[in-house]
C-alpha positions as CSV (number, residue, x, y, z in Angstrom):
1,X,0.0,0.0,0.0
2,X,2.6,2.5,1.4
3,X,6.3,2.4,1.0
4,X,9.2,4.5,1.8
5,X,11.8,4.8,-0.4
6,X,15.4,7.2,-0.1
7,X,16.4,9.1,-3.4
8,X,19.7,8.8,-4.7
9,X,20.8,11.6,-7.2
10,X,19.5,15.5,-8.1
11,X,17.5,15.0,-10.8
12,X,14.3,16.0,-9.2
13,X,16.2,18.9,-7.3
14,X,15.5,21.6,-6.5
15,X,12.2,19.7,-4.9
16,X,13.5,17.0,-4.3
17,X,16.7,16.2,-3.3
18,X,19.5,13.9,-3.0
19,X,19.2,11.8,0.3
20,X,15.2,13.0,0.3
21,X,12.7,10.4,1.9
22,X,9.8,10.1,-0.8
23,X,6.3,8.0,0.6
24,X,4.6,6.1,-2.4
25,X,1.0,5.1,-2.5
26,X,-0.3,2.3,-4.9
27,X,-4.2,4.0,-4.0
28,X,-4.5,5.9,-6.8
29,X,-6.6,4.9,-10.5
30,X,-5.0,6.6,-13.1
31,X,-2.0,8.5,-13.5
32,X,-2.0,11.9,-14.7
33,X,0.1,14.6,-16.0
34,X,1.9,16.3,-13.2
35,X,1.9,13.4,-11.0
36,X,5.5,12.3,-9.3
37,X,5.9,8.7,-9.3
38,X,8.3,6.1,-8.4
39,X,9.7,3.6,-11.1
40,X,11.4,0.3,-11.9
41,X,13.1,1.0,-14.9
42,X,14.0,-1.6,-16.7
43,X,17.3,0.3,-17.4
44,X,18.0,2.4,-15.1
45,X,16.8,1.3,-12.0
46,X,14.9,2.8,-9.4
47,X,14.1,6.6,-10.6
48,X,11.4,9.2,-9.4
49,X,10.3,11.5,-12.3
50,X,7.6,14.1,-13.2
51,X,4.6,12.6,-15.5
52,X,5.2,15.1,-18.9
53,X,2.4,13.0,-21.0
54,X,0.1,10.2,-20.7
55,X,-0.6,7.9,-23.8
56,X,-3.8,6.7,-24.9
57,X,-2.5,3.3,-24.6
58,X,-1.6,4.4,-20.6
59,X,2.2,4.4,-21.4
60,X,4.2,7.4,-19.1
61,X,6.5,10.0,-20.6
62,X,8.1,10.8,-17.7
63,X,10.8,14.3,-16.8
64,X,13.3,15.6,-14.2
65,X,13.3,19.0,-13.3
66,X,17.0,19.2,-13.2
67,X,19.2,20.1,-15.9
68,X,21.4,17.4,-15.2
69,X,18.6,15.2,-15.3
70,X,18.2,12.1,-17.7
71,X,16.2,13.4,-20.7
72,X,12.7,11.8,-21.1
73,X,14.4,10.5,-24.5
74,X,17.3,8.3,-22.7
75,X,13.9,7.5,-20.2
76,X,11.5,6.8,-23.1
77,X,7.9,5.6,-22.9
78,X,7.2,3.8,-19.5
79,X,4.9,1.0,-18.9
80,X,2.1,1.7,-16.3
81,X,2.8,-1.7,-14.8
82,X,6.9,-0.4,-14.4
83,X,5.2,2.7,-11.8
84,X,5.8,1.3,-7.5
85,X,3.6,4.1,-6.6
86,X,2.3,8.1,-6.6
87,X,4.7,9.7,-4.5
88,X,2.3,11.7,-1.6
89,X,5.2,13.0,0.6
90,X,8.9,14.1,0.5
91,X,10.8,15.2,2.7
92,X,13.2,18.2,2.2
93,X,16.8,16.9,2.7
94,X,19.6,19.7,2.5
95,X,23.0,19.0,2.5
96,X,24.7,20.6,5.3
């Protein structure tokens, strides 16, 4: 239902950053543009990434909002089935 997971990298910064706690929920029907969600890509691993488009066929186009972010082309369409949950919660780590 609820899991916690720790983010490793800035791609998401400056919302969320590096060493940030995010809290996923599978309780949601459909994602939407807008959304953050946590992934299991098949490439690169464990990622948390902004929903840029939705396909009619459900598949996620997903984006950081970091620079040095992975572009959504490296990324490319996601599967529905790859998404471990809606992020509802982050926290705001900060490097000291």
């Amino acid at each position: 239902m609820f899991r916690l997971f720790r983010v490793e990298g800035g791609s998401m910064s400056p919302d969320i950053s590096d060493g940030s706690f995010v809290l996923t929920s599978r309780l949601f029907r459909h994602v939407q543009v807008g959304h953050i969600v946590a992934v299991d890509h098949e490439v690169y691993g464990f990622i948390v990434k902004r929903v840029a488009k939705v396909a009619p066929d459900g598949q996620l186009w997903l984006e950081g909002t970091n620079v040095s972010s992975l572009t959504s082309e490296r990324i490319g369409w996601v599967s529905p089935r790859r998404v471990l949950g809606k992020v509802w919660w982050f926290s705001r780590y900060r490097h000291c």
